[in-house]
C-alpha positions as CSV (number, residue, x, y, z in Angstrom):
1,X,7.3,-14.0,-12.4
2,X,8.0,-15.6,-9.1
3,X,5.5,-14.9,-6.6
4,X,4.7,-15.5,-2.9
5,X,3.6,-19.0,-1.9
6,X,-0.1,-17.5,-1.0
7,X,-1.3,-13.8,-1.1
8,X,-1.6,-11.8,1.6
9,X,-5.0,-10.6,1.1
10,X,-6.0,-14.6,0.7
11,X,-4.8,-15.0,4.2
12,X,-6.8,-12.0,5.7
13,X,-10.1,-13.0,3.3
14,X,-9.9,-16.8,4.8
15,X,-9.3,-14.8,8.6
16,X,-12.3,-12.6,8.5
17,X,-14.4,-15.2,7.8
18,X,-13.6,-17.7,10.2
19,X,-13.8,-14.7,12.6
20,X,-17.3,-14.1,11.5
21,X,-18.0,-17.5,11.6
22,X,-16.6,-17.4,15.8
23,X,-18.9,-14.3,16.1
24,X,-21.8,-15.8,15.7
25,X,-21.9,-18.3,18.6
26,X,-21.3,-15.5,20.9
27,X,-24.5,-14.2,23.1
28,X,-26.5,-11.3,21.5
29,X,-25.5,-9.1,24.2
30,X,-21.9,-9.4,23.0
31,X,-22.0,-10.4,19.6
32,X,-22.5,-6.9,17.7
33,X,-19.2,-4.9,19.7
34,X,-18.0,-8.2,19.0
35,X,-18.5,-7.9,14.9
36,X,-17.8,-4.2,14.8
37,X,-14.4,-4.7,15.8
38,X,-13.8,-7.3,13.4
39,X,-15.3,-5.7,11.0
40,X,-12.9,-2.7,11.8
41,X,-9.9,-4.8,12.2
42,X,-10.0,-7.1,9.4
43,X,-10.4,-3.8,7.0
44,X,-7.4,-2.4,8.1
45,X,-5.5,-5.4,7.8
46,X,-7.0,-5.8,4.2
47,X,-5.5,-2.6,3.5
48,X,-1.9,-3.9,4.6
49,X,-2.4,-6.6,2.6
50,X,-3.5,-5.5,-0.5
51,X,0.1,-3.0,-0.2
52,X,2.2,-5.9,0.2
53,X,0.4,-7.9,-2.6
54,X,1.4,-4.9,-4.6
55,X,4.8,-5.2,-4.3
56,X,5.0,-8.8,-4.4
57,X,3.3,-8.8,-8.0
58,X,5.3,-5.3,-9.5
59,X,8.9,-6.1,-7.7
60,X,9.2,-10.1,-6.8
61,X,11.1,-11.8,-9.6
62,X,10.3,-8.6,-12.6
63,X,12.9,-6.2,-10.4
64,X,14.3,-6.9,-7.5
65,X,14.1,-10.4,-5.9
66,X,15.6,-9.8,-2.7
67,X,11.8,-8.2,-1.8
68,X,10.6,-11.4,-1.5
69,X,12.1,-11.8,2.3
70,X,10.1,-8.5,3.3
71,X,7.0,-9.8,1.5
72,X,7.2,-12.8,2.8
73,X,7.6,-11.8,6.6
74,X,5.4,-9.4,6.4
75,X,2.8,-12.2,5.2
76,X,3.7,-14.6,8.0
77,X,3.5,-11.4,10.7
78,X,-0.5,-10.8,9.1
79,X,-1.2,-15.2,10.2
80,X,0.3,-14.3,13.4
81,X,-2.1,-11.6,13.7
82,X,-5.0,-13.5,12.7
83,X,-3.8,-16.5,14.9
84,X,-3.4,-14.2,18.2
85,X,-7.3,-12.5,17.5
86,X,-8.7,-16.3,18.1
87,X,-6.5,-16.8,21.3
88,X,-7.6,-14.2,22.8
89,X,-11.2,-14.8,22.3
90,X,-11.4,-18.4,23.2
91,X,-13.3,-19.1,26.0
92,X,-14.9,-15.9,26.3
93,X,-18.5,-14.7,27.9
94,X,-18.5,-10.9,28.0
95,X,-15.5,-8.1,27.8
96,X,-15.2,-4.7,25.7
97,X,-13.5,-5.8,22.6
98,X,-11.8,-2.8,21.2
99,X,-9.8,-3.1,24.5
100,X,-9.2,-6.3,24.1
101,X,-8.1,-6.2,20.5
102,X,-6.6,-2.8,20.9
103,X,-2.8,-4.3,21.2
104,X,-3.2,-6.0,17.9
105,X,-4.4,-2.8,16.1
106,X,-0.8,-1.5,17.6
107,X,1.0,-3.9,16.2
108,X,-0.4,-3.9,12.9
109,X,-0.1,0.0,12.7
110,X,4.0,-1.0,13.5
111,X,3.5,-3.3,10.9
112,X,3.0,-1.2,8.6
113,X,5.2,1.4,9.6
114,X,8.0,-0.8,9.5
115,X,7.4,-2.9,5.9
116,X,7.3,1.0,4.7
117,X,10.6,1.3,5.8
118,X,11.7,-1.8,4.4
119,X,10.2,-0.9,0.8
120,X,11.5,2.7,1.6
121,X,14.8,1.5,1.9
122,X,14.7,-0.8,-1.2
123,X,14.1,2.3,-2.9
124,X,16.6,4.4,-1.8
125,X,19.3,1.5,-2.5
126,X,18.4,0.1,-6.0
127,X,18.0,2.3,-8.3
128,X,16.8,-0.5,-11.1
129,X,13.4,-0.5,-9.2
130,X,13.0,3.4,-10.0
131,X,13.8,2.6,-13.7
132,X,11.6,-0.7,-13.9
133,X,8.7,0.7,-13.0
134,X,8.8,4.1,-14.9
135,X,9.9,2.2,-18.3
136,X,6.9,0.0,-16.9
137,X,4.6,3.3,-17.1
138,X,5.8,5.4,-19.9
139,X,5.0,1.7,-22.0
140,X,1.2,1.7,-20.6
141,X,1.2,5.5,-20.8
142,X,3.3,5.9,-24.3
143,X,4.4,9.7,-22.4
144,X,5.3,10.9,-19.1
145,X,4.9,14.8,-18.3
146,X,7.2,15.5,-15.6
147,X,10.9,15.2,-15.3
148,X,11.6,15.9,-11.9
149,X,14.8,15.4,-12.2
150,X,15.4,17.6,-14.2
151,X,13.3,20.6,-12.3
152,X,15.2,19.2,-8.9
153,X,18.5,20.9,-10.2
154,X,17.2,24.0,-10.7
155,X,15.1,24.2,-7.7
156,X,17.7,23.1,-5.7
157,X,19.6,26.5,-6.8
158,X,16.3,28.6,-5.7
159,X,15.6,26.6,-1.8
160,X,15.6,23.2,-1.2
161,X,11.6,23.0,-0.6
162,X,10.6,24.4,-3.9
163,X,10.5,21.2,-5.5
164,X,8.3,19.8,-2.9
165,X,6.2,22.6,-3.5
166,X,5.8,21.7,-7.0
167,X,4.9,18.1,-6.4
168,X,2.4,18.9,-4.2
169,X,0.9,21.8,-6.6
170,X,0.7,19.3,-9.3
171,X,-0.7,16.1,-7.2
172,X,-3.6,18.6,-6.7
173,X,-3.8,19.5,-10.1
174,X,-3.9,15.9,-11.3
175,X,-6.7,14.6,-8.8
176,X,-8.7,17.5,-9.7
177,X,-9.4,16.0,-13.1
178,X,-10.8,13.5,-11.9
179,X,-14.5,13.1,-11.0
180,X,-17.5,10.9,-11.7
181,X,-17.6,11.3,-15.5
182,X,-14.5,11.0,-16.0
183,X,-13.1,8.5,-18.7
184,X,-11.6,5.5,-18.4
185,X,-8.2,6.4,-19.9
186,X,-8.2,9.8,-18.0
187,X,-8.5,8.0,-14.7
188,X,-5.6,5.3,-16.0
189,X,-3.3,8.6,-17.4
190,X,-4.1,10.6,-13.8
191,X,-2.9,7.5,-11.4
192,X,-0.1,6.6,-13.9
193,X,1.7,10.0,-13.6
194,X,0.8,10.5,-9.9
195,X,2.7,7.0,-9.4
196,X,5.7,8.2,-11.5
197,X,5.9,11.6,-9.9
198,X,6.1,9.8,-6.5
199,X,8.7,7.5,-7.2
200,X,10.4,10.3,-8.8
201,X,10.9,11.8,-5.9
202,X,11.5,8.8,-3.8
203,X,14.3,8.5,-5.8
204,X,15.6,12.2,-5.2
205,X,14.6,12.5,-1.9
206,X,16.1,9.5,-0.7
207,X,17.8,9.8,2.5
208,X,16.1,12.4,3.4
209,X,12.3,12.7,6.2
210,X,10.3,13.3,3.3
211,X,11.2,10.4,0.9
212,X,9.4,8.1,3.3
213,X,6.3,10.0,2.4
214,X,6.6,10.1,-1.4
215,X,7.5,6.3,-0.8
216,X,3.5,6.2,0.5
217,X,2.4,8.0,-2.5
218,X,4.1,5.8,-4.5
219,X,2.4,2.9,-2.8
220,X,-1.6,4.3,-2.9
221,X,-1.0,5.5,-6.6
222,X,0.8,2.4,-7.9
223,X,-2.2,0.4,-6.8
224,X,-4.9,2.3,-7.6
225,X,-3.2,2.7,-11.1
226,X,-2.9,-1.5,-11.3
227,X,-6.6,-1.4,-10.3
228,X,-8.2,0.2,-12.9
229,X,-5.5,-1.0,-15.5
230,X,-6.7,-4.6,-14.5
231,X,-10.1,-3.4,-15.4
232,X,-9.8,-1.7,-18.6
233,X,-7.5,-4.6,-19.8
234,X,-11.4,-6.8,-18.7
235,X,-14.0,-4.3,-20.5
């Protein structure tokens, strides 16, 4: 599998730190807004990160290598970040630092609004990512319970919303199995299907408002899925 050159959450780990680091030669009277809003920051830049590490790992090289140019700028955009949060607190003695830092939580919230788009658009081009990634699932799985492809003909004969409807109804029904107690393979089973449903309808929806949403889904499920398959595969 060919990956990045260094992971995106790497590069954000290494930031906060230095950051930290900075922090604590500031004056007391400053230092606490000062860690707040790097403590804020840095977790929603973590949060980009760990989504494009996702797609780096389950498309670069295993489906579609032509995501490695949106990974990879959307890893050098994250140091540029980083880089413009020191240079605008060099040199400095006292100031409100959400306002100072509030540009760069704007361009990180366009950040991620546009590498959605660029994975949104993958999507609704290449249909071998679709396939990958459920043959991917139904192998972890061994069975898949939805085939909304097949209810999106019907429903599509009764209002073009219904099967929108029916996604919805079933993500609900699916995280309501899950709680506290719940087992290991139940939690795995849950994310797996509300991953596949997602990119299921992605892949119908595409072209449409609402596929960039069920590209999201597909996103938050896919990695919570990979999550807690990395850590049944290390109990």
């Amino acid at each position: 599998m060919i990956l990045p050159i260094i992971s995106a959450v790497g590069i954000v780990c290494t930031g906060k730190l230095a950051a930290m680091e900075l922090g604590k030669s500031f004056a007391a009277g400053i230092k606490k807004d000062f860690m707040a809003v790097i403590n804020d920051l840095f977790d929603k830049l973590n949060i980009f990160a760990q989504t494009i590490d996702f797609i780096a790992l389950e498309w670069i090289g295993k489906i579609e290598q032509s995501a490695k140019v949106v990974v990879q700028q959307a890893i050098n955009d994250i140091s540029q970040l980083i880089d413009d949060i020191f240079d605008k607190t060099r040199g400095l003695v006292e100031i409100t630092f959400k306002v100072l830092f509030q540009p760069i939580f704007d361009r990180l919230e366009l950040l991620e609004r546009n590498f959605i788009k660029e994975i949104n658009l993958m999507i609704d081009k290449i249909e071998r990512i679709v396939d990958t990634v459920i043959n991917d699932l139904q192998g972890m799985l061994g069975k898949i319970e939805y085939d909304f492809r097949k209810l999106s003909i019907s429903s599509l004969l009764r209002g073009r919303h219904e099967l929108d409807d029916i996604y919805k109804q079933r993500e609900r029904n699916l995280l309501r199995r899950l709680n506290g107690k719940s087992p290991l393979n139940e939690i795995l089973r849950t994310y797996g299907q509300l991953e596949y449903n997602a990119l299921e309808m992605a892949r119908i929806r595409r072209g449409t408002v609402s596929n960039k949403l069920y590209t999201e889904d597909y996103l938050k499920y896919g990695m919570l899925f990979r999550l807690w398959y990395q850590f049944w595969q290390a109990s």
